[in-house]
N, C-alpha and C positions, 0 to 999 in steps of 0.2 A: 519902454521908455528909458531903459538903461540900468533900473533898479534892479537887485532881485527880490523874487515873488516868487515862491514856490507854486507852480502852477495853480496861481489863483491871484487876483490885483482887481484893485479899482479906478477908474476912471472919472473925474470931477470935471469933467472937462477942459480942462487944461492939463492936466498931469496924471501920472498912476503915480499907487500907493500901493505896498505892500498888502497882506491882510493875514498876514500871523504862516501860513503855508501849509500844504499839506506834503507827506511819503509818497504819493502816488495820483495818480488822473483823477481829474474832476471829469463829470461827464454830462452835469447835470445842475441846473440853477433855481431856484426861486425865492421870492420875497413872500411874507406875511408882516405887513405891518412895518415897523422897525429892523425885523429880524429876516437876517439870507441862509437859507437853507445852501447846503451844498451837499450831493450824490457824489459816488464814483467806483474809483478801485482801491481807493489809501484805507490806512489801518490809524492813522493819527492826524489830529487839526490841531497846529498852533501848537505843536508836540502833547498834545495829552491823546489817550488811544478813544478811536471815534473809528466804528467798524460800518466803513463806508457810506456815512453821512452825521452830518454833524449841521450846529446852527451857529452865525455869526452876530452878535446882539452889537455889533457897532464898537466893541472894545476886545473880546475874547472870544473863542471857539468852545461849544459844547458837545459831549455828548447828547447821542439821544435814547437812554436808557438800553443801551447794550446794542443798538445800531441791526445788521442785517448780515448774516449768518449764512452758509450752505458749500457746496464744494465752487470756488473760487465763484465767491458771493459780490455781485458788484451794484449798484444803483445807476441805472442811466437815464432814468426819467422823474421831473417831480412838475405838481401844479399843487396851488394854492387854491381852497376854498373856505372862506374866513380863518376859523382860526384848526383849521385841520391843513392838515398837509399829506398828500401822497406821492406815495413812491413806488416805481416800478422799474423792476431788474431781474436780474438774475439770483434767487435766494429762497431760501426755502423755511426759513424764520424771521422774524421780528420782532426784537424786545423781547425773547424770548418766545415766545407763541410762536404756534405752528402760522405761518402766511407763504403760500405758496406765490413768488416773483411779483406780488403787491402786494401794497398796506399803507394804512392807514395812521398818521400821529396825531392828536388829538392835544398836543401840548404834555399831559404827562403820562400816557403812555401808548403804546401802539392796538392795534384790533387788525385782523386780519377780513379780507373782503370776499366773502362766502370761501369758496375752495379756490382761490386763484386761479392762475391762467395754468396749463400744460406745457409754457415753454416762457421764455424770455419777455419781457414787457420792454420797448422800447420810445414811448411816446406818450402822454398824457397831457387831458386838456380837461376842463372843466364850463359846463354852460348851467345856472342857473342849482339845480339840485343834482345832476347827472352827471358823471364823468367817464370820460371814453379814454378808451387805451388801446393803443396798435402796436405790435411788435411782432415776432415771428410763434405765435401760437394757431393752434385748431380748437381749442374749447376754453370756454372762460364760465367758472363756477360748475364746470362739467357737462354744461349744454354747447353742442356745435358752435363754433365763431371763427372764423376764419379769417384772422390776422388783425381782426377789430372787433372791438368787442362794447357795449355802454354799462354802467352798473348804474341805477336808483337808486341808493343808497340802502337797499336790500336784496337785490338781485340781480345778476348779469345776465342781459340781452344780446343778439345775433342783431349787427347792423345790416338787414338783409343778406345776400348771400358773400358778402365782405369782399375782399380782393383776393385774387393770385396769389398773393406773393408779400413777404414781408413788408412792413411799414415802418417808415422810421421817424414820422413828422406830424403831430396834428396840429391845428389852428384852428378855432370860430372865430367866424366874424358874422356877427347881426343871428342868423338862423340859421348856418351855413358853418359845416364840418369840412375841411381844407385837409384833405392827404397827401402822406409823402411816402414814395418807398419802391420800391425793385418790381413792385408788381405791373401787370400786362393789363387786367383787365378789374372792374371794381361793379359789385352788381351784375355780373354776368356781360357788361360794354365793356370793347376794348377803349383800352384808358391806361398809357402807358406814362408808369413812374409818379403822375398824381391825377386825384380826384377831386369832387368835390360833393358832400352829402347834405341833405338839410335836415336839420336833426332836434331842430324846434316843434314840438305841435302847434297848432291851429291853437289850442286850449292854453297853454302857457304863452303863447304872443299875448292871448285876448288876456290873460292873469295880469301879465306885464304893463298893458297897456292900461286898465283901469286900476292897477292895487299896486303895480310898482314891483311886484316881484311873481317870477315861475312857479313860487311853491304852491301845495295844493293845500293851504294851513290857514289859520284864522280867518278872516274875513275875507279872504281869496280862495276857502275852501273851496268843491263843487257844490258841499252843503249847503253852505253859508246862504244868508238869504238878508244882506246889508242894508236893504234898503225896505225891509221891510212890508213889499209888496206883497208876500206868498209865495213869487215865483226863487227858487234857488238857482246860485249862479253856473250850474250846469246848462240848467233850461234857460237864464240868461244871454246863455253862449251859443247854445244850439239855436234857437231864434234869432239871434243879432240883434238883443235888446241891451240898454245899458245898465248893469246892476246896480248903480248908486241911483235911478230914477224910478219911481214908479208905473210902471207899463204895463199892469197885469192885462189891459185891454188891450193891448199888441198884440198877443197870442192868436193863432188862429183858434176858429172855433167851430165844433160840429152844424150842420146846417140840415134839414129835411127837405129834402128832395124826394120826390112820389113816395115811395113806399122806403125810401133808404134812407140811413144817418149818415153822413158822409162830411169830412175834413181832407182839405187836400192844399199844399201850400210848397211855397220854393224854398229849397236850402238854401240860405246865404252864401255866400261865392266864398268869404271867407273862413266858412266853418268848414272843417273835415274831421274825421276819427269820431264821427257820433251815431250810433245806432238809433235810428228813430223806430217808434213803435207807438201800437194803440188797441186797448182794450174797452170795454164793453158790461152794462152791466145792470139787469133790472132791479137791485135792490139794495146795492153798494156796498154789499159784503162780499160777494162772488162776481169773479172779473174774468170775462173768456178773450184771450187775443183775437186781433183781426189782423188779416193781411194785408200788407201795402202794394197795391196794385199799379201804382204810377211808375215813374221810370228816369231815370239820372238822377236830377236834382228836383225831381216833382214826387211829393209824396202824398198818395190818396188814399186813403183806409173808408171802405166803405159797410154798413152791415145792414140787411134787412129789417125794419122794424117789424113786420109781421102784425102779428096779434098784440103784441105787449102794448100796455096802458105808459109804460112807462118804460126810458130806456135811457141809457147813461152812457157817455161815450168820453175818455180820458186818454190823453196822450203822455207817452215816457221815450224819456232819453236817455242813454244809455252810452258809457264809453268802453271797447274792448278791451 
């Protein structure tokens, strides 16, 4: 708009405005709250030295406790989840600590996220408690990942078999992971330049939808049992029952038929990632499995009653 602005200004809509300036490329933006994070290649914000990222509180540029380190160390990705911030680039510390091309700030100081990635991190998104990063790597925390990678905020996962080829762009929207990048094919489909993954479970929609958030924590745990009925909100989920309602008679239930005890009932359309199973048991301290003998979304567990006077039949749900 005519001003100078060392590669960096704001827009109010109507006008830009300066914002203090940096030595070198931004590459990289986000907000937390009041405060604008900025990544890059510069060695100084608003002239005080910020090793390639710094924060803007609305008045002056910060360090962020000795910024990000390594042979021409740069930041080109950042997202925001509450009050943490990450970043990912090219750099092989943080704040001093070992963090190989990402990491974590926390407001007052940095953590490194398991063993980083093997190469450049170019892209970061965040949905719910997970954050995913694409950039030009083959392993992330040292497990195979091929240019995409997800972390739970303890461990890095392979988004199935990833893409071809570098990424340089993520985005969710609603359950749905948006890629960008030079690659051919994503998932083993050709799928040139961008994809799209769904990266929500079944279990965190249903978390979402009755408790208002993905995490698997207080009253939205899978333990959790809110309502009081017996049943916990796993087994709320895997049945399609509501966890603030008392429903323990929704459940299916074993039934005698000739000589067998037998349960057999439909998956809900919208559960997935849940291992059903059912065990067995004449005296309710020793439980031997049964196998489930139906087939898609029908599950039947059947067992001979035989001889026994007495016979016990109990279903579990399980997530891998």
């Amino acid at each position: 708009g005519g001003i100078t602005a060392n590669r960096i200004a704001r827009w109010n809509g109507s006008t830009w405005s300066p914002l203090g300036g940096m030595n070198d490329a931004v590459r990289a933006l986000a907000v937390s709250g009041t405060n604008l994070y900025a990544g890059g290649w510069f060695t100084t914000a608003g002239g005080i030295g910020a090793s390639r990222i710094a924060k803007w509180n609305g008045t002056w540029w910060s360090a962020l406790n000795g910024g990000v380190t390594g042979f021409e160390p740069y930041v080109g990705a950042l997202a925001v989840a509450g009050s943490n911030v990450y970043a990912g680039g090219s750099f092989v510390t943080a704040g001093g600590i070992g963090a190989t091309n990402i990491a974590m700030w926390n407001g007052t100081s940095w953590s490194a996220l398991g063993s980083g990635m093997n190469s450049m991190v170019s892209a970061l998104a965040v949905s719910g408690n997970d954050l995913y990063a694409g950039g030009d790597f083959t392993t992330a925390g040292g497990n195979p990942a091929n240019f995409v990678a997800k972390w739970n905020g303890t461990s890095w996962s392979a988004l199935g078999s990833g893409t071809s080829d570098m990424m340089y762009a993520l985005v969710i929207s609603g359950t749905d992971l948006y890629a960008g990048g030079r690659f051919a094919t994503a998932g083993g489909k050709v799928s040139a330049f961008v994809a799209k993954a769904n990266v929500i479970t079944a279990s965190e929609s249903w978390r979402f939808q009755y408790f208002g958030t993905m995490a698997n924590s207080g009253s939205a745990a899978d333990g959790a049992d809110p309502d009081g009925d017996g049943v916990k909100n796993l087994e709320e989920f895997a049945f399609g029952l509501h966890p603030w309602r008392a429903d323990l008679a929704a459940l299916p239930l074993p039934t005698r038929n000739g000589n067998n005890l037998t349960v057999t009932f439909t998956q809900p359309s919208s559960v997935s990632g849940i291992i059903y199973g059912a065990e067995v048991s004449t005296d309710l301290v020793h439980w031997d499995s049964v196998s489930d003998t139906g087939g898609g979304t029908t599950h039947t567990f059947t067992y001979p009653v035989g001889s026994n006077h007495k016979l016990f039949m109990r279903l579990k749900v399980t997530e891998p």
